[in-house]
N, C-alpha and C positions, 0 to 999 in steps of 0.2 A: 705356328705356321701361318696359321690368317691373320694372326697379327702383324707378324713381319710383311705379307700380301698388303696390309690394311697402312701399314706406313708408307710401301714401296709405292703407293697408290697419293700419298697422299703428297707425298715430294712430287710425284712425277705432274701433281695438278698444282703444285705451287712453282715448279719452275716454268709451265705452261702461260702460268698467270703471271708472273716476272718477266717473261719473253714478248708476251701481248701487252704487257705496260709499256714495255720498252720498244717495242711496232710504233704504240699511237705516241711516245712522245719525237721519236725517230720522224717518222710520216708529220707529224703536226707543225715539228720545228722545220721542215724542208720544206713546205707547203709556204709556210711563213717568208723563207730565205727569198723560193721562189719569188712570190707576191713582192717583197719590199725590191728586189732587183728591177721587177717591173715600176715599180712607182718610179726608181732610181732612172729608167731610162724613156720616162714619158716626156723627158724633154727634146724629143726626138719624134717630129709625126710628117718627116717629108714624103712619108709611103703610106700606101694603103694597100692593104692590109698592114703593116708596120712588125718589125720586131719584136716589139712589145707584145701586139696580141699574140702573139705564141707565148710570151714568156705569160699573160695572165690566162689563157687556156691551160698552159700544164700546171697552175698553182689549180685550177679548177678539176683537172681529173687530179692530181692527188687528194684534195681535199675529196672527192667523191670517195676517191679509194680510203681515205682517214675513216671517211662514216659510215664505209663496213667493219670494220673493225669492232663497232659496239654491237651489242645485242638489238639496244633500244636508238631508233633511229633519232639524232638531237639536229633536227633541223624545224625553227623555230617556224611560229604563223605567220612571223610579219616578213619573214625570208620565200616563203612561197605566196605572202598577197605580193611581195613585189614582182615575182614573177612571170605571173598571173598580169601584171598590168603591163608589164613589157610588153607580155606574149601578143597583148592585146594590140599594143600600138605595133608591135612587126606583123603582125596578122593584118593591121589596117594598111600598112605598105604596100605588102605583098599584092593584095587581094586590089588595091589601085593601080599598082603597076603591073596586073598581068597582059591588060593589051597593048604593052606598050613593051613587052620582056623582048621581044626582039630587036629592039633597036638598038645603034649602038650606045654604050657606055650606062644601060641601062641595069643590066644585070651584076655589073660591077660595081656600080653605089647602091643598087640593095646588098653585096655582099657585106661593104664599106661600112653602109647604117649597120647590118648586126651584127659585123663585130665591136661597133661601136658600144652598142646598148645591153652588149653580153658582156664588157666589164661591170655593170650595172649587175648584174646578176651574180658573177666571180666575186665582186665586194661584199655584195649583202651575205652570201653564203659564207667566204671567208670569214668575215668580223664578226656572226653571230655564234663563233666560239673564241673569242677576246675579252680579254681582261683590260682594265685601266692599261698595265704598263703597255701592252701591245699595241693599242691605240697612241698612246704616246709615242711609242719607236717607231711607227707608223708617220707620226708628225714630224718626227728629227727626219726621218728620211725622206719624206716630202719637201722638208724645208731646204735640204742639200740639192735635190733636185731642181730646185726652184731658183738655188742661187746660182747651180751650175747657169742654167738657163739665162740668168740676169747679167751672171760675167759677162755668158759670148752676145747678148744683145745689145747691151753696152757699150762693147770692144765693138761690134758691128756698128753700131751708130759713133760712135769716135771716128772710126778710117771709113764709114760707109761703104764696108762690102756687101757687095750683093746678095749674097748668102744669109746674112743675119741679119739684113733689113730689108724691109717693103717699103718706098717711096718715101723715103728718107727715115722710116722710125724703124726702132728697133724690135726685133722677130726672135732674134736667137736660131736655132734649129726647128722653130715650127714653122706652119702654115703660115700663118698672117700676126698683125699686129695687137689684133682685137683678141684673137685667141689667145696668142702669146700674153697679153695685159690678163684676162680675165685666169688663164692658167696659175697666174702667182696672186691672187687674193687670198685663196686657204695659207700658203705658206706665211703669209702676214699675218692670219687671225692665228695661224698655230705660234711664232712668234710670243705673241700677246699673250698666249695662256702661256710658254712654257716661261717667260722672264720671272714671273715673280716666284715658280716653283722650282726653278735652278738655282743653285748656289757657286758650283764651279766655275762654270760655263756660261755664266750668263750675261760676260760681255759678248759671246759667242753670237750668242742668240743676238743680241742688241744690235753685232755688226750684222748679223745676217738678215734684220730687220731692214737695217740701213741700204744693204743692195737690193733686197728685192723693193725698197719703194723707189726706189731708182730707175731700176728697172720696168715698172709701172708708168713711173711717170714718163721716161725714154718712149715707151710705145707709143704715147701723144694721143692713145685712146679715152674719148673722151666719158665712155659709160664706163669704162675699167677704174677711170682714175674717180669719177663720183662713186662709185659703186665700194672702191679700197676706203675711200675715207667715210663712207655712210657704214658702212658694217664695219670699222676696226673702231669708231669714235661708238658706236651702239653698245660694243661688245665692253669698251672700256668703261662705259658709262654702268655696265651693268655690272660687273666686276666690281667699280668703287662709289657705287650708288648708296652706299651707307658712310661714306669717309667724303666728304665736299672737298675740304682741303686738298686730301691727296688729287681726286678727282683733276683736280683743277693743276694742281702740278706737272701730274703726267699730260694733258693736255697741251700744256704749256710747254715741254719737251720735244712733245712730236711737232709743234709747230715749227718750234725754233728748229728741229730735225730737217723740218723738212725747207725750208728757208734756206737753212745750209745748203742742202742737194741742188739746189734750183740756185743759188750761187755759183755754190762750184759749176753744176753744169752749163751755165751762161759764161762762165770762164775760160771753160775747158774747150767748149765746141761753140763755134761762131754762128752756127747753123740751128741752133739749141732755142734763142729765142726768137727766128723770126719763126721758125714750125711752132711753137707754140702760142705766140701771137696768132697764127692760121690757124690754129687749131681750135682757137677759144675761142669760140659757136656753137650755138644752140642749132644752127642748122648751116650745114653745106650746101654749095652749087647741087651737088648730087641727093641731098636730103627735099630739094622743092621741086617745083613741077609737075607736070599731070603723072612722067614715070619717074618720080623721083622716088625715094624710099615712103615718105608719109605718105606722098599721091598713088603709091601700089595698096597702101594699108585700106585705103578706101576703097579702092575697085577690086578689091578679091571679097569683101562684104558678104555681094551679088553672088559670085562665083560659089561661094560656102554653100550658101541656098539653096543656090539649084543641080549641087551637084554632090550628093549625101558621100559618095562611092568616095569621092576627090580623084584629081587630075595625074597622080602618080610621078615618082620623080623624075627628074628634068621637064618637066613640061611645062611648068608655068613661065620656063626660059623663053619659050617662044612666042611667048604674051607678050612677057617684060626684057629688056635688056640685062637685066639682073636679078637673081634670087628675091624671096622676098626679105628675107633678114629681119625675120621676124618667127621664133620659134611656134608662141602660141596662133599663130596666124597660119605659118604653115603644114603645123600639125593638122590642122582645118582642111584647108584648100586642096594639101596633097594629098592625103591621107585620108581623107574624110571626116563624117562624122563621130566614127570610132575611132579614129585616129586624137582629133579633138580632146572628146571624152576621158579618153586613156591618158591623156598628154594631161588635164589639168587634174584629172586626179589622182596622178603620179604627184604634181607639184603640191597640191593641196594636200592631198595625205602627208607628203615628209613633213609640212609644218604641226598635222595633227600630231603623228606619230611623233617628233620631236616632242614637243608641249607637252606632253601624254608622261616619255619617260622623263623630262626634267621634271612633272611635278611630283613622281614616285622617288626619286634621286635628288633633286636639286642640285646637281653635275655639272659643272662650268663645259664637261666634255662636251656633252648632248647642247648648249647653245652656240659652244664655236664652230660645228660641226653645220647647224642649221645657217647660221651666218655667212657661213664658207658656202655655202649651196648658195643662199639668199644671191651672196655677190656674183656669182656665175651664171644663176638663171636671169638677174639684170642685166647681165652682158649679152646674151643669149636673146632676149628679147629686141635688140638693136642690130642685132647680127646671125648669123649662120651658125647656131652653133649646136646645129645636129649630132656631128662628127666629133663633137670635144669630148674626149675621152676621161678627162678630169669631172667632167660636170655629172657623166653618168657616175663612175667615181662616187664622190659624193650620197648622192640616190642613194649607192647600196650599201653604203656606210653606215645612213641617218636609219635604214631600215633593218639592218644588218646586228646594229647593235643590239646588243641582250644586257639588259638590266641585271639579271641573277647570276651572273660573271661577277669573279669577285674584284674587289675595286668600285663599286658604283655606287656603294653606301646605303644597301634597302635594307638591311639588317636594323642598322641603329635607328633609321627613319622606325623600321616598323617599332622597335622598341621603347621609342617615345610616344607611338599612338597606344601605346599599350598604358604606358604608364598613365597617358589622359584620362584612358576604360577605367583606369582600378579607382575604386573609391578612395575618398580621403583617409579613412580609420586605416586604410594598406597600404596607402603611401610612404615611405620614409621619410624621414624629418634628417635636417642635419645632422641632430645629434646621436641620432639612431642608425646615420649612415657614419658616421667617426667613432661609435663606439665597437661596430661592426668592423672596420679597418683595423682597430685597435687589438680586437681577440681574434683575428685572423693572422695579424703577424705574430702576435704573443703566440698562438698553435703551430704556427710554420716553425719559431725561433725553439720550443721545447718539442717538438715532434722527435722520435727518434729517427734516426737514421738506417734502413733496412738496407743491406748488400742486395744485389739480383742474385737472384737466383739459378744454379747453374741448368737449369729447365727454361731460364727465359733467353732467347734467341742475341746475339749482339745486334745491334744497327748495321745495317749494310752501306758505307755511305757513299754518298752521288758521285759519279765519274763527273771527272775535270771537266770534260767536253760538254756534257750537260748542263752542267753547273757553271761556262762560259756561255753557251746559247742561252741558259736562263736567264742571268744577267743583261743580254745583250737583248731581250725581248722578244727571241724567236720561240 
């Protein structure tokens, strides 16, 4: 009788535990759908608040809900220092703008910045339970979104609707031109890594290279378009920095690539080369003068010094005719000193924290990743780009990531530091490693053959549906 109690007990904790696997992989892959929907429709920010941020708040409470599920809480250190450093810079917002919360339009760009910088948060905590292929499907679907974007900025600057361009360049469905350019750099650098690691697909990729530098270039953004070619020729260089020849090949490709584009597009639109004759300057009408953009850089200096607290937002509008368009300057000015502080060592940590896991991995992931940031925070520095949703993005991506996901190679890393520790008498030798191959198959090839046993359980094997989301990197 207690036996039979002592099995009925024992099934009834192993269909418990079959039910709670199939919770977290149910919750995990919907969390993911969630998320990548959103990356799909960040080519869309005419609104604030935006549709989007709903779609990446509900990837963020199921992901919360995912992380009950476990006994042991898996939410990594470098996902709560990220945090921690947001929290810091919206804290520094806040605490600048509260004599100023009454005014208008004031409490709705504090709502604006955090939901901005809470995708910065939704990333790092999503991706620090990702594997290689998730990050991967993560990049194919950034890069769809990127080209969706490229289409209609294109078509907008071909017919010059209003809708998909700002003052002649092309916009697509965002904000502005600068945003729009600097929003399709990562789709480039992911591009560059996924060519040489597809085989079906990888005129796909080629062409989809082709539109989004197109598209790049269309925007007439002058720090988008330096910034594309500095981090995609950096990334290439690093990739075939042991191969010269190749090096210089693919170089030679993208020139000639992009020669074409700038062809074609001087062909196509009669309007194509005089904007970019205007465009090719190192300084505009609006970049000189006492308010110009550089002549603001100088006279908020002052302003930083003597005013720890900072000015809070909208108000250095009524200094200046314009923003200052300058991240690190107005992390400073507005926000204060802690605002500052927080802002560079936000920046400065993702390059530590990268550096860190590339030299535990040596992961092409963890550089195209920093690249991809690299090119955004350069754009960022020239422009407004508080609100780019892509940049924070990024952030919680570089911080988000977990090394001991499988896919990132510390396994064999460490197994080679291992082999350095063993002395030379425990080394293996060639021939000691081919003789050992040798009586390893000769035991596998006369080993008998044992039936199961009708005590050992069959396999249970994976539903279709599963076993399509797993494929498919959800």
């Amino acid at each position: 009788m207690s036996q039979a109690i002592s099995s009925y007990g024992d099934t009834q904790n192993t269909d418990t535990t079959i039910s709670l696997k199939n919770l977290r992989f149910v919750t995990f892959a919907t969390r993911n759908l969630v998320f990548l929907i959103a990356i799909l429709a960040m080519n869309y920010t005419l609104m604030r608040p935006s549709p989007v941020d709903l779609l990446f708040i509900g990837s963020l409470l199921i992901t919360l809900f995912h992380l009950t599920l476990f006994r042991t809480k898996l939410v990594t250190r470098r996902s709560i220092h990220l945090i921690l450093i947001l929290g810091a810079w919206a804290v520094s917002y806040f605490i600048a703008s509260l004599p100023h919360i009454g005014e208008e339009f004031v409490a709705f760009e504090l709502l604006a910045k955090s939901f901005a910088i809470s995708i910065g948060v939704i990333g790092g905590v999503v991706s620090m339970s990702w594997s290689r292929r998730h990050f991967e499907t993560f990049m194919k679907v950034y890069i769809v979104s990127c080209v969706i974007a490229s289409i209609l900025g294109t078509a907008g600057f071909l017919i010059q609707h209003p809708l998909l361009t700002w003052d002649g360049r092309a916009k697509g469905l965002i904000d502005d031109p600068n945003m729009y350019g600097s929003f399709l750099i990562p789709a480039l650098m992911f591009c560059a890594y996924l060519v040489p690691r597809t085989r079906s697909g990888r005129w796909f990729v080629l062409g989809a290279m082709g539109i989004i530098l197109l598209g790049i270039l269309l925007s007439f953004s002058r720090i988008a378009i330096v910034a594309a070619l500095l981090c995609i020729f950096a990334y290439i260089f690093y990739q075939n920095r042991r191969s010269p020849r190749r090096l210089l090949m693919i170089v030679g490709g993208l020139l000639a690539a992009g020669l074409a584009l700038f062809v074609i597009a001087s062909l196509t639109s009669a309007d194509f080369t005089e904007k970019l004759l205007d465009r090719l300057t190192f300084a505009k009408a609006y970049d000189l003068g006492e308010d110009g953009r550089y002549g603001r850089y100088l006279q908020v200096v002052p302003m930083i010094v003597q005013d720890p607290i900072g000015l809070g937002v909208i108000q250095l509008e009524k200094i200046f005719p314009e923003p200052i368009h300058n991240i690190w300057l107005s992390s400073f000015v507005n926000y204060g000193w802690g605002g500052g502080i927080a802002w560079v060592t936000l920046a400065v940590g993702s390059v530590i924290v990268s550096l860190r896991n590339y030299r535990q991995t040596q992961d092409p992931i963890v550089i195209v990743l920093l690249w991809s940031l690299i090119g955004i925070v350069l754009c960022a520095s020239l422009h407004e780009g508080e609100h780019w949703r892509h940049m924070w993005l990024m952030f919680g991506l570089i911080w988000g990531l977990n090394i001991s996901n499988a896919g990132f190679g510390t396994r064999s890393r460490a197994r080679r530091g291992q082999d350095r520790m063993r002395p030379m008498s425990q080394t293996p030798t060639m021939t000691t490693v081919t003789a050992t191959r040798i009586q390893n198959r000769t035991s596998k090839a006369t080993a008998p053959r044992i039936a199961p046993s009708a005590s050992q359980k069959p396999t249970v094997p994976i539903s279709r549906a599963r076993r399509m989301m797993t494929s498919m990197g959800i």
